[in-house]
N, CA, C and O atoms as a GROMACS GRO file, in nm:
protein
  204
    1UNK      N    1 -19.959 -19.406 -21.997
    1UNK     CA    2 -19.852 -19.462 -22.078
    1UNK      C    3 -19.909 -19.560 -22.179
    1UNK      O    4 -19.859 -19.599 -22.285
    2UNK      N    5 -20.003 -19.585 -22.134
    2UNK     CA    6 -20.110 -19.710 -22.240
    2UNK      C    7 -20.131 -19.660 -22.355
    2UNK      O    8 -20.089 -19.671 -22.470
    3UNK      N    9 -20.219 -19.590 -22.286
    3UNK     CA   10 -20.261 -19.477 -22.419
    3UNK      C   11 -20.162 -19.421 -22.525
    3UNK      O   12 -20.203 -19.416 -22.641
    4UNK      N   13 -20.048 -19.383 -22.500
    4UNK     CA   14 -19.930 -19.298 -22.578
    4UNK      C   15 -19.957 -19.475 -22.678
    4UNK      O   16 -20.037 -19.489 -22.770
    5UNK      N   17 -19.890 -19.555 -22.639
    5UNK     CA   18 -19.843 -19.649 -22.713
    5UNK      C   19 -19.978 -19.734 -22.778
    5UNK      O   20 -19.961 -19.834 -22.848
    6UNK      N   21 -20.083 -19.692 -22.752
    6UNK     CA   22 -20.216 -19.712 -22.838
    6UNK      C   23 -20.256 -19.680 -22.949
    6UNK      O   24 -20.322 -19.740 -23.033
    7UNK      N   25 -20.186 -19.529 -22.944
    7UNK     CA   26 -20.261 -19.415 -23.077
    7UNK      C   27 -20.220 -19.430 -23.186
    7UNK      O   28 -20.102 -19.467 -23.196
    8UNK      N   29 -20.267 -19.417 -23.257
    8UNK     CA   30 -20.246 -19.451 -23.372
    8UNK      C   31 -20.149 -19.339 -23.431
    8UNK      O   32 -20.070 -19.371 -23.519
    9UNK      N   33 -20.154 -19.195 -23.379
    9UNK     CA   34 -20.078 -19.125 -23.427
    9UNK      C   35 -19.904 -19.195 -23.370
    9UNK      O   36 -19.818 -19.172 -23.455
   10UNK      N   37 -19.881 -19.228 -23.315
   10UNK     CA   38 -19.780 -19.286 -23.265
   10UNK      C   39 -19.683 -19.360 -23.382
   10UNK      O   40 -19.577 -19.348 -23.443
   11UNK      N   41 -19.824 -19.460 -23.361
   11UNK     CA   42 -19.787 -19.554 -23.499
   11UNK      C   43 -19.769 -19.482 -23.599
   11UNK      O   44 -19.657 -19.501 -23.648
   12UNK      N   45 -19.841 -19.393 -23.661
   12UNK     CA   46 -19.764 -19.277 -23.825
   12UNK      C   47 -19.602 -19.286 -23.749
   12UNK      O   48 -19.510 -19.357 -23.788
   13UNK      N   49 -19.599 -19.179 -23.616
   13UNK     CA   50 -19.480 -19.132 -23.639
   13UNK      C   51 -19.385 -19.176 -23.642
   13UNK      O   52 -19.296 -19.113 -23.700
   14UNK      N   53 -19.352 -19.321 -23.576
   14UNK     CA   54 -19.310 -19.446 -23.636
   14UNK      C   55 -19.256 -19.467 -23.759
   14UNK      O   56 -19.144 -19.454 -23.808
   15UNK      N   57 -19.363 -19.503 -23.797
   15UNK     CA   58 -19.340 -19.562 -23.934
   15UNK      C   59 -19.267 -19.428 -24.034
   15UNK      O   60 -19.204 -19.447 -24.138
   16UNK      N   61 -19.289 -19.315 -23.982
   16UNK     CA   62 -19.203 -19.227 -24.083
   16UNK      C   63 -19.075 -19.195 -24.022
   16UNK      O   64 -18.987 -19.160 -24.101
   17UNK      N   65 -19.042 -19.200 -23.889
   17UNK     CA   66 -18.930 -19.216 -23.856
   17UNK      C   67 -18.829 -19.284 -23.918
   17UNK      O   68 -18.719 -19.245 -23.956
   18UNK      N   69 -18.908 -19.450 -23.928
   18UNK     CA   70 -18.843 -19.512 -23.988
   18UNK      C   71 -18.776 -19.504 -24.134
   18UNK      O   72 -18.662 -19.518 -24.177
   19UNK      N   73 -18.904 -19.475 -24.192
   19UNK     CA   74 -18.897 -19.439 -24.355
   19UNK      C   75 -18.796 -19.330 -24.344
   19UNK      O   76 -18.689 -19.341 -24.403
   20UNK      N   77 -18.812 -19.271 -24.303
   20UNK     CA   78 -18.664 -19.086 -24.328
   20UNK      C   79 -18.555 -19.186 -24.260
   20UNK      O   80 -18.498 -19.233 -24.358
   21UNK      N   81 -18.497 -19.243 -24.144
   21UNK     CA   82 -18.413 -19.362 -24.154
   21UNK      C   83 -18.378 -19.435 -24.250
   21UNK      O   84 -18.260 -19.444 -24.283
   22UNK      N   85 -18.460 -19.489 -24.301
   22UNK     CA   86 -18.421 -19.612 -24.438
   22UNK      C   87 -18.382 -19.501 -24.531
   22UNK      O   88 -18.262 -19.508 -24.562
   23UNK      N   89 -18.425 -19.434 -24.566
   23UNK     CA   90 -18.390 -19.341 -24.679
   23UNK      C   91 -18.257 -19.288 -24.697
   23UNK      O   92 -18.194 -19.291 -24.803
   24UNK      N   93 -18.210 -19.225 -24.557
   24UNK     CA   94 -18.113 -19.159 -24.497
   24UNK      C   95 -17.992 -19.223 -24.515
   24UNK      O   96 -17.898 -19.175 -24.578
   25UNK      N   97 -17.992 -19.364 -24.446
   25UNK     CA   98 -17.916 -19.447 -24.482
   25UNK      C   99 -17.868 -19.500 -24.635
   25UNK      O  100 -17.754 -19.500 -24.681
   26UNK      N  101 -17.980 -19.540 -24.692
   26UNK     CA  102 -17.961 -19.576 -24.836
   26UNK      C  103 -17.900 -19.484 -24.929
   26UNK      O  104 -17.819 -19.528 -25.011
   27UNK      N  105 -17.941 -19.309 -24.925
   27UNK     CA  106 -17.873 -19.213 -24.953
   27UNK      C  107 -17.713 -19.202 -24.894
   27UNK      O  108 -17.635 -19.132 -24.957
   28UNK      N  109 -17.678 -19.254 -24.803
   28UNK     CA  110 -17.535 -19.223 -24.735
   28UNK      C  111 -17.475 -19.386 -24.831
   28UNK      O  112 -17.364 -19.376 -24.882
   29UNK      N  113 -17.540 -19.504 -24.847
   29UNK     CA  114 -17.449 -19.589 -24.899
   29UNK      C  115 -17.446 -19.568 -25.040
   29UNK      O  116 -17.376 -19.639 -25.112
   30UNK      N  117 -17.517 -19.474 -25.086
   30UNK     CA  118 -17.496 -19.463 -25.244
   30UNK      C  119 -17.428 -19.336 -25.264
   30UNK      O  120 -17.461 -19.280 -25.369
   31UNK      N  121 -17.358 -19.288 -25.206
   31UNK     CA  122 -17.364 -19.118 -25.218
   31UNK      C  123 -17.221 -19.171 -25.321
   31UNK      O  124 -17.158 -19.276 -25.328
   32UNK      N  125 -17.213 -19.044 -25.387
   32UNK     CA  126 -17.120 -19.046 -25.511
   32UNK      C  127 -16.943 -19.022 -25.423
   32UNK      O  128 -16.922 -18.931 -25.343
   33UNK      N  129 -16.842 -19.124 -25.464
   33UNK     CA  130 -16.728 -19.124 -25.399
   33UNK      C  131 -16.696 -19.228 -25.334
   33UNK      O  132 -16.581 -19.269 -25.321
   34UNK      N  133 -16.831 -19.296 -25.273
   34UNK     CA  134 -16.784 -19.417 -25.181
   34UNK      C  135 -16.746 -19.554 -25.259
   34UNK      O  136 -16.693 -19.645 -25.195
   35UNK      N  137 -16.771 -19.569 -25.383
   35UNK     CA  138 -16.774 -19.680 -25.420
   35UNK      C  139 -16.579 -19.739 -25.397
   35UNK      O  140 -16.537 -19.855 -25.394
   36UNK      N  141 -16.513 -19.630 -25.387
   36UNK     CA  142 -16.347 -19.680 -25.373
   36UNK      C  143 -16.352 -19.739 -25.207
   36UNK      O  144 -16.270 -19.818 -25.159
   37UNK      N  145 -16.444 -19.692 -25.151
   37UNK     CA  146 -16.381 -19.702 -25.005
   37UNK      C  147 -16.461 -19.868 -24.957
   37UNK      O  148 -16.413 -19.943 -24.873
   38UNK      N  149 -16.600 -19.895 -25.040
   38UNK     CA  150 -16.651 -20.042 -25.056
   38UNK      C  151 -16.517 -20.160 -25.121
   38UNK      O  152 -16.514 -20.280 -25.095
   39UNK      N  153 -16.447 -20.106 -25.182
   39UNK     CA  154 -16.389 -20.170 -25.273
   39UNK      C  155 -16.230 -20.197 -25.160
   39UNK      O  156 -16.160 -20.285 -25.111
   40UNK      N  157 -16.243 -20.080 -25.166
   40UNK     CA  158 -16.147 -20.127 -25.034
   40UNK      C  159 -16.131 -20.197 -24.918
   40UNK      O  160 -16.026 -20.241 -24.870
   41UNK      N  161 -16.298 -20.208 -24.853
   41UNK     CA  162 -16.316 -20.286 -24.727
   41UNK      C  163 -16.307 -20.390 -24.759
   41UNK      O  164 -16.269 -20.471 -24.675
   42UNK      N  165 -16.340 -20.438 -24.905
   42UNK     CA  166 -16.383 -20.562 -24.944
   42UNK      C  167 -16.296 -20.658 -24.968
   42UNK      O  168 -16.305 -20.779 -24.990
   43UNK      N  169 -16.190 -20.566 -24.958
   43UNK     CA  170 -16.061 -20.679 -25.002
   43UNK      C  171 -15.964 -20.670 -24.918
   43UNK      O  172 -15.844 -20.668 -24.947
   44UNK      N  173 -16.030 -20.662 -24.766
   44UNK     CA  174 -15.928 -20.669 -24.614
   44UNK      C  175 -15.954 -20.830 -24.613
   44UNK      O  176 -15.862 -20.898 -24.565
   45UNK      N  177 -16.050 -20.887 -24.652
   45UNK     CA  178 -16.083 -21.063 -24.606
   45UNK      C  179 -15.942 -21.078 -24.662
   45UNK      O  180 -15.846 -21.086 -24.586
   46UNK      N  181 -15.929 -21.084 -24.793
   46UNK     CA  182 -15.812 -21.167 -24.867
   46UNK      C  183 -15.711 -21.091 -24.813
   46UNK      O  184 -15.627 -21.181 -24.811
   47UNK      N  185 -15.660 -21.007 -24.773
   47UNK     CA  186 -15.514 -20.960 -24.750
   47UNK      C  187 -15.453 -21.095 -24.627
   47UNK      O  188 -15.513 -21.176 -24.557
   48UNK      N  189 -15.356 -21.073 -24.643
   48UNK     CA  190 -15.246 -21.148 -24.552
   48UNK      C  191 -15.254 -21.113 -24.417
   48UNK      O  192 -15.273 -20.992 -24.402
   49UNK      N  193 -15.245 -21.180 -24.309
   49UNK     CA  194 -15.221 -21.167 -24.195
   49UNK      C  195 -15.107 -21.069 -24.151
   49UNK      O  196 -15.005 -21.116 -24.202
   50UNK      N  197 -15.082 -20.984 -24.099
   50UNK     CA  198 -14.990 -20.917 -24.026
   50UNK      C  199 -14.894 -20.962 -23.952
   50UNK      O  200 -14.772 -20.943 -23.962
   51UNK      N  201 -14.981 -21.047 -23.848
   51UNK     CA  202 -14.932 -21.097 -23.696
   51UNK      C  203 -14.841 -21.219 -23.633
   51UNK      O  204 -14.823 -21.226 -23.511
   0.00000   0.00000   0.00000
């Protein structure tokens, strides 16, 4: 188990995991359409209480 978490190949696959993650994500918050639905979350602070 030492070893697994030693290698260096480990560490690549890691780090590109991550990278296709970051990417993935950043592609899903920019994707074309969402900007109404940002605009919308954004202005639940100021709305009025319900309750």
């Amino acid at each position: 188990m030492k070893h697994f978490f030693a290698s260096a190949d480990a560490g690549m696959l890691g780090l590109l995991f991550f990278f296709i993650f970051f990417c993935a994500v950043t592609l899903w918050t920019f994707r074309s359409g969402s900007k109404a639905d940002y605009e919308k979350q954004g202005r639940i602070p100021l709305e009025e209480n319900e309750s």
